[in-house]
N, C-alpha and C positions, 0 to 999 in steps of 0.2 A: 644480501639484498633480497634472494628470493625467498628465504626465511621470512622477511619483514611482509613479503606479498602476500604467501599464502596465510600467514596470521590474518591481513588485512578482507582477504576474499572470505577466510572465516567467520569474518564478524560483519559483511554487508548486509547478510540480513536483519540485522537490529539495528543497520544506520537507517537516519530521518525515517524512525519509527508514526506512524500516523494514525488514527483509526477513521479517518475519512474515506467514504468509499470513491473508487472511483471508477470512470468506464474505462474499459478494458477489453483487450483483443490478443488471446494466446499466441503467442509465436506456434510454430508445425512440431510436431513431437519431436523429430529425429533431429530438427534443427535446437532445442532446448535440451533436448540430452547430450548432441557434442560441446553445447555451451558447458554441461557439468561436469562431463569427462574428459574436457581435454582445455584447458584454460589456455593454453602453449603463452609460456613467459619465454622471455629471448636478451639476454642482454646483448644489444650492438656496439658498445663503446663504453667507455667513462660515464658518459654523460645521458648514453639513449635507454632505455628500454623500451621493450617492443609484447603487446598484451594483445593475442589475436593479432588485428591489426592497427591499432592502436599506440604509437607511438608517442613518449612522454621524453620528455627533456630535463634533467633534474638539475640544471645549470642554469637556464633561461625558463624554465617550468612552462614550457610551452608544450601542446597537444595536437597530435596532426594524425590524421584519417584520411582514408578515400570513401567519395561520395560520386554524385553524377547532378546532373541537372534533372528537375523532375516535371517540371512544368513552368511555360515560359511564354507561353498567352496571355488571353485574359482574366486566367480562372482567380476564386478568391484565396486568399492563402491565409493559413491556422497555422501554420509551421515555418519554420526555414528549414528544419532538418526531422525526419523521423528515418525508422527504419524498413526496408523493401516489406514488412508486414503491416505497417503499420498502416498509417490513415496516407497514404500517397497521393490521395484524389487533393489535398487539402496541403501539400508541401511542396518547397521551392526545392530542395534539394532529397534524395533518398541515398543511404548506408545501408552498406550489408553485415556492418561491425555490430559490435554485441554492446544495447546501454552498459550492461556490466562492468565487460571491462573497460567500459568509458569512463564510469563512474570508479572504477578502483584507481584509474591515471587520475583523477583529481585526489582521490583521497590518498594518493601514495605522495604526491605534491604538494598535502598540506591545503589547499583550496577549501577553506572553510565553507558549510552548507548554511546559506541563509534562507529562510523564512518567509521573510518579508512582507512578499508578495502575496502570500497564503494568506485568506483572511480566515480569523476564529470561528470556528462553529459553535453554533447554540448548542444548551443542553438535549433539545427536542431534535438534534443532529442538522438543523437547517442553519445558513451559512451569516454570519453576523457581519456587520457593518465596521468591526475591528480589526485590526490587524496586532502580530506578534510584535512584542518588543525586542529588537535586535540592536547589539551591541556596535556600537562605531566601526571598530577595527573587525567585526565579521562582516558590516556590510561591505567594507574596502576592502577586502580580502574577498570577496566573491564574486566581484563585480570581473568582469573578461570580455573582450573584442573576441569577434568571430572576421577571421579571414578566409577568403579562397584561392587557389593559384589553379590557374589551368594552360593550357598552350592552346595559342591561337593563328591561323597564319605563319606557321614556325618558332612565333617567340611564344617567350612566358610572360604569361602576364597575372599581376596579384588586384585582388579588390578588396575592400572590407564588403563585407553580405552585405549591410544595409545599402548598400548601395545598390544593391540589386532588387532591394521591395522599394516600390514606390507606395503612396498613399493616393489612395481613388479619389479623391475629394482634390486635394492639393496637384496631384500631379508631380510634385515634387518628391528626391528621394527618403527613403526614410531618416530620421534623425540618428546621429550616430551617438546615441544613449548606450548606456554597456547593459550589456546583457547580464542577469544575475544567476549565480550558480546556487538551483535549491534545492540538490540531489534526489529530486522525487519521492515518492513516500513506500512505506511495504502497508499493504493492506489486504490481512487475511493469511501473513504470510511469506506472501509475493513481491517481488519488487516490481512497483507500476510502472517503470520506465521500460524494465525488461517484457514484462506483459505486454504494454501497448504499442512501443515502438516508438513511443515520444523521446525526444533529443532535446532538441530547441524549441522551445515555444514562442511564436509571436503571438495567439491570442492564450492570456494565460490561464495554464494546465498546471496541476500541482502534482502532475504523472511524470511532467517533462523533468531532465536534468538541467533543463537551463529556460528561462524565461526573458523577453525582453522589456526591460524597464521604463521604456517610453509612454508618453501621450499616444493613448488610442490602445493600448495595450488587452484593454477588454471589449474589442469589437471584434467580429469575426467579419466585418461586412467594405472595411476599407482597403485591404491592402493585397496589391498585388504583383506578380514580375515586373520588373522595371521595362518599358519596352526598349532595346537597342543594343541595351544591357545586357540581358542575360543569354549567354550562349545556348546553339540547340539544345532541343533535351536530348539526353542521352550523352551531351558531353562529359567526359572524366574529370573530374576536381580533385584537390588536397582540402581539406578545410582545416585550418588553423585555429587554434583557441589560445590567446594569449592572457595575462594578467593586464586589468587594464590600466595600471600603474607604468608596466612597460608599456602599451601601445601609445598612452600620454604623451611618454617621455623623448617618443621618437620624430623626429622632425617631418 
C-alpha cells in the first residue's frame, strides 16, 4: 500500500494539469519544505490510513481532518474551508493539514477529478462562456457531502456544512447541493491548491480541491455563517468528506 502512495505523490504534479493562471499565496518556506521531506504515511488498521493528518477510509472511502471554526459573524464567505495561510478573512472554517495530502486521500480512493465547473478559456487566455464536456459516471463519482462533528455542552454533535452557510438574501440555510471534487490545477508547475490554501470553495476557484455546486455559486456577495449555528470561532471540528452516493443513501 505504501508503494501504491508514494507512486501516487510522484505523479501529483501532472494531475489536473491546467495552464490557467491563477491567484496565489505561497505557503512560509520551512512549512513547504516539511511538506517535501516528510510526507509521514501511517497505516492505522485494515481499513484507515493516516497522510499528515488526513485520514482516508478505504472501506467507506470516507475523509476526515481537523479544522476550527474561523469566522461566525456577519462577515462574507468565499470558502467553507481554506488553509491557516490562506485567504482566512474570507472562510468558515481553517486547516492546518496539507491540500496535498488532501488531494492524494482522494486520489488513493479513486475520487474521480471533475472539470465541470471550470469554464474554457479563450484562445486570447480570457475566460469563455463554455464549459468542459464531462463524462456521467465522472461527474457521480465526484460529487461528495462535506460534514462536521464537534462537542458541544459534553455531547457530540454532527452537521452537514451547509447547514452552517446561510444565504443573505433568503435567510435561509444553504442548499444541500453536493459539492464537486475538481482537484485544482498545477500552474507553472505548482499545485494551486497547495499555493493558495484553497480547500472547498463556495464561490467558485479552479485553485480549490472542492467547489460547491449550487445556485449562487459565483457570487461572492450572499453567503454567510448561519447565525445560532455555527459555534465560537476557534472551536475544534472533524470535517468529513463523504461520497455523495453514501450520504443519499443514509436515512
Amino acid at each position: 500500500m505504501l508503494r501504491t502512495v508514494a507512486i501516487i505523490l510522484a505523479c501529483i504534479p501532472l494531475l489536473s494539469a491546467d495552464p490557467v493562471p491563477a491567484e496565489s499565496r505561497p505557503l512560509a518556506t520551512t512549512e513547504a519544505n516539511a511538506l517535501k521531506d516528510q510526507p509521514a504515511f501511517k497505516e492505522l488498521d485494515a481499513d484507515r490510513l493516516q497522510i499528515g493528518e488526513v485520514i482516508l477510509n478505504r472501506k467507506t472511502r470516507e475523509i476526515r481532518f481537523p479544522a476550527a471554526v474561523n469566522l461566525a459573524g456577519e462577515e462574507l464567505l468565499e470558502f467553507a474551508i481554506v488553509h491557516a495561510n490562506g485567504k482566512v478573512h474570507e472562510s468558515l472554517l481553517v486547516t492546518d493539514i496539507s491540500p496535498t495530502h488532501l488531494n492524494l486521500a482522494f486520489k488513493l480512493l479513486r475520487y474521480p477529478a471533475s472539470p465541470e465547473l471550470y469554464p474554457l478559456m479563450e484562445e486570447d487566455g480570457s475566460v469563455s462562456n463554455e464549459f468542459p464536456e464531462v463524462a456521467d459516471d465522472v461527474k457521480a463519482g465526484a460529487r461528495v457531502q462535506l460534514g462536521v462533528e464537534w462537542e458541544q455542552d459534553g455531547r457530540e454533535r454532527k452537521a452537514a456544512l451547509h447547514e452552517w452557510i446561510s444565504h443573505g438574501s433568503t435567510t435561509q440555510a444553504m442548499p444541500g447541493s453536493p459539492w464537486v471534487y475538481g482537484g485544482s490545477l498545477i500552474y507553472e508547475g505548482k499545485f494551486q491548491a497547495e499555493v493558495s490554501g484553497n480547500i472547498a470553495a463556495i464561490f467558485l476557484s479552479n485553485t480549490a480541491l472542492l467547489n460547491y455546486s449550487g445556485k449562487d455559486n459565483q457570487s461572492d456577495e450572499v453567503w454567510l455563517p448561519f447565525p445560532g449555528r455555527v459555534p465560537p470561532v476557534g472551536t475544534k471540528v472533524i470535517v468529513s468528506i463523504a461520497p455523495q452516493s453514501q450520504a443519499s443513501a443514509k436515512p
